[in-house]
N, C-alpha and C positions, 0 to 999 in steps of 0.2 A: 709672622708679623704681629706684632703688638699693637691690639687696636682699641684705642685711647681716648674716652669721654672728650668732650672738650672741655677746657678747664674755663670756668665762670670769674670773673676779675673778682668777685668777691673770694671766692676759697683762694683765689692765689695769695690775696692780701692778706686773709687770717694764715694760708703755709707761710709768706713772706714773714710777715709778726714770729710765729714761734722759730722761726731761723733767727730776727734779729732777734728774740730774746736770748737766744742761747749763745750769741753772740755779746751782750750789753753786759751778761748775767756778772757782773765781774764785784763780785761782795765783798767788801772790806774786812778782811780780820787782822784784829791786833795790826790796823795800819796798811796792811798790804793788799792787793788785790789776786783774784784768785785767776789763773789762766781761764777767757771764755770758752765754753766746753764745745767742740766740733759736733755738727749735725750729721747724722751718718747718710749716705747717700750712696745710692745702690751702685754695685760694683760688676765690671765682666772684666775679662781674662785674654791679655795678647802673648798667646803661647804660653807661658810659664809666668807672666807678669798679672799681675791684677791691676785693673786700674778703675779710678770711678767713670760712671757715664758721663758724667761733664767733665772733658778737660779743656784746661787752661791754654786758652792759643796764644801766639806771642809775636802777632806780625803788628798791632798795634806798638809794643814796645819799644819797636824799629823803625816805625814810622813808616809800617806798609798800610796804607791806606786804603786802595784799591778804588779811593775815591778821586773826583775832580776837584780843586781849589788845592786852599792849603792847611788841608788837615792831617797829610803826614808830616807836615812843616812842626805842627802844634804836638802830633803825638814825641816826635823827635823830642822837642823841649819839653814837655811835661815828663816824661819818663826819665828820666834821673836815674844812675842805680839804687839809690835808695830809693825810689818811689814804685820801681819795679821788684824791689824786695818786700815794698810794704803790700802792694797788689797781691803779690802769692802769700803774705801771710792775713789776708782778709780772704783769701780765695783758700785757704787752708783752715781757718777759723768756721768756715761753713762747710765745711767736707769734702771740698776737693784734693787729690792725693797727687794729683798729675798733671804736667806741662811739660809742652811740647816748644823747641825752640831748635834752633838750628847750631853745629858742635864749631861757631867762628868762637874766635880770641874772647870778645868779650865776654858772650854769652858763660863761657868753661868761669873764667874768672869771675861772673860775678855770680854764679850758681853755687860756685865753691866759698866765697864770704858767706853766701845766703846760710847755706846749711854747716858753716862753720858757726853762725850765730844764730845756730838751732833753728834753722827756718825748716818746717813742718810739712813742704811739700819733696821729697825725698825721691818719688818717679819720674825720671827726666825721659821723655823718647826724644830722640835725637832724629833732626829733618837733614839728612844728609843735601845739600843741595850745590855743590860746589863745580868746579872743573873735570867732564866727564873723564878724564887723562888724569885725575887723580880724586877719583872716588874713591877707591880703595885706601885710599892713606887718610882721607876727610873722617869714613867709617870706623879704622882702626884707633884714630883721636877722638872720636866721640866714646866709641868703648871705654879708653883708657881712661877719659876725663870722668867716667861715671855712670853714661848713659844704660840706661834698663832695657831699650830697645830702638832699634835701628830702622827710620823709613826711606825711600828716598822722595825727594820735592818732586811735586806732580808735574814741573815741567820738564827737570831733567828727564823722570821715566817718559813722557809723552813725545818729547823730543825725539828721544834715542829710540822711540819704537816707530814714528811715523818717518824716520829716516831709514827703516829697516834692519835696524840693529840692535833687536830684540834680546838677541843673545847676549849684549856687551848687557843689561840690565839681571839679567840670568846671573852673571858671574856678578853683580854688585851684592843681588841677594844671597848668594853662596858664601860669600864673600860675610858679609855680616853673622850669617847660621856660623862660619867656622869660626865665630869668635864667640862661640856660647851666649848670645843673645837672640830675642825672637826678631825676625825679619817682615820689614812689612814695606810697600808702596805705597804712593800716592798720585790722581789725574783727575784732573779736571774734566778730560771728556769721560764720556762713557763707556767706550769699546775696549776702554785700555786694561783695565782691571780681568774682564772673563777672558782675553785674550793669556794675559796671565795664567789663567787659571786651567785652559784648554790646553796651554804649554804644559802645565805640567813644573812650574815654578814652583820652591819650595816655601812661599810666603806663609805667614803666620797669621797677619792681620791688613786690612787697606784703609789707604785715608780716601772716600771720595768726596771731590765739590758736588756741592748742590747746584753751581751754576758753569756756565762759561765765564773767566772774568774779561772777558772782550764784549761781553752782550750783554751778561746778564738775565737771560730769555727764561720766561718757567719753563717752555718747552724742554730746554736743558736739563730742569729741575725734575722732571717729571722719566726723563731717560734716566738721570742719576737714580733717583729713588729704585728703575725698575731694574736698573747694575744691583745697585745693592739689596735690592729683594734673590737676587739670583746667584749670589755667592753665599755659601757655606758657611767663610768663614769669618769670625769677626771684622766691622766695616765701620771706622768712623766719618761721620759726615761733615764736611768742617764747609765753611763759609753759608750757614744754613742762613742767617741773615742781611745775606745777598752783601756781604761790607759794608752793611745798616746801613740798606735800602728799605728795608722790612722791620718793624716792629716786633718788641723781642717775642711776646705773647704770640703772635701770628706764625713768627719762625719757630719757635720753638713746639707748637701745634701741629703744625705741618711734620716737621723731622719724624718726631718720635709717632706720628698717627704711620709714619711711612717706613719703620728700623723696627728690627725684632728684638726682643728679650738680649741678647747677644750682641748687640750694637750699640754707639755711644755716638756722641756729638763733642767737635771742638769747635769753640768759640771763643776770641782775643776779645779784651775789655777797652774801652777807655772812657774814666769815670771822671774826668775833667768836670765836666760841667753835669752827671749824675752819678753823685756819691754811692746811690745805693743799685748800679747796674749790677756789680756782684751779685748781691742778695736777692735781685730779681731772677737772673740768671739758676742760680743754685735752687732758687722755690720753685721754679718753671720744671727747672731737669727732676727734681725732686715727685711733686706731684705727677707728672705726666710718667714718672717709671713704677711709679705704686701705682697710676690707676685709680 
């Protein structure tokens, strides 16, 4: 386990500062501006993939909320494809390499403009999360569209395993390895993952929540962390800011005081009304993985 000073609002601001300068740094010559130079930010490994510690989640895009009112109402309209192109290339100008989004219609298509117009984040893991009667064919279309690695959405794995049908989850991960990609899961509770693992599953990597999203309980928060103190093998932590119930500074303190060297965290953005959550995000994961 990686166990991590607390970070003081002051040192964030001055890590925050030299991310945006290295973002701003765009010097004119003879007219032109020069591409802002990407901050590097520490990397670990799903199966054969490298990916950085902060990745890009992408339920905000969609307008998955996870909250009350109408603020998926707001993400739907704000996100645009072009405003979700411009997000990964601000979340790629600060050195993130990786997003996570699910292998529907849109997503393929507008992934394939993005990196048709040079956009900079090139590692797509693919959220399998479709009809458990055609998983296999969801998975084989995320492959073919580009995807670098295959999970499946924590509720379909959690579903299929608390209905006893563990095995049909078995064959989605096999399923994925035969297509020459690293295979990984995702759930929201805690028992689902090392159950996994006591199977004898051939996974690579998992995605765990930090919470339940029916409660929201820390108790939750506190099993999840001690799932992912007890696996192996890389584990990313996603909904660490409870779907900003939590303050970024708080959640991002808590995660990585609680993931080891080998573990990373996904977090979706939405910068509607604070421009520079990127930058906060990317200083946060930044400082707290150097320590």
């Amino acid at each position: 386990m990686l166990n991590t000073p607390a970070l003081s609002r002051r040192d964030f601001l001055k890590d925050t500062a030299l991310l945006g300068a290295a973002v701003a740094a765009m010097h004119a010559v003879d007219g032109t501006a020069a591409e802002p130079a990407a901050a590097e930010l520490p990397k670990i490994r799903l199966g054969n993939v490298e990916v950085t510690r902060l990745i890009l989640g992408s339920n905000p895009f969609f307008g998955y909320a996870h909250q009350p009112g109408d603020i998926g109402r707001q993400m739907v309209e704000y996100y645009t494809d072009e405003r979700i192109m411009e997000v990964m290339d601000q979340a790629a100008a600060l050195g993130v390499t990786t997003v996570t989004a699910p292998p529907d219609s849109r997503w393929i298509k507008l992934y394939h403009k993005y990196l048709e117009k040079g956009g900079k984040i090139r590692t797509w893991l693919a959220q399998a999360h479709g009809d458990p009667r055609k998983m296999k064919e969801e998975i084989s279309r995320a492959v073919k569209a580009g995807a670098k690695a295959v999970f499946i959405q924590g509720h379909r794995t959690e579903d299929t395993y608390a209905a006893g049908k563990f095995d049909q989850v078995r064959s989605w991960v096999e399923h994925i390895k035969s297509l020459g990609v690293p295979a990984g899961l995702a759930a929201h509770r805690a028992d689902v993952h090392p159950a996994a693992e006591k199977a004898g599953f051939p996974t690579d990597f998992y995605f765990q929540c930090l919470y339940r999203p029916d409660t929201y309980l820390k108790e939750d928060r506190d099993r999840a962390v001690a799932t992912i103190r007890e696996i192996n093998k890389p584990v990313i932590a996603y909904k660490i800011l409870a779907a900003g119930r939590l303050p970024a500074q708080e959640a991002f303190e808590f995660a990585f005081r609680h993931i080891a060297a080998k573990d990373g965290v996904c977090v979706g953005v939405f910068p509607k009304n604070k421009p520079d959550m990127i930058a906060e995000d990317v200083g946060l994961a930044r400082k707290l993985s150097l320590g």
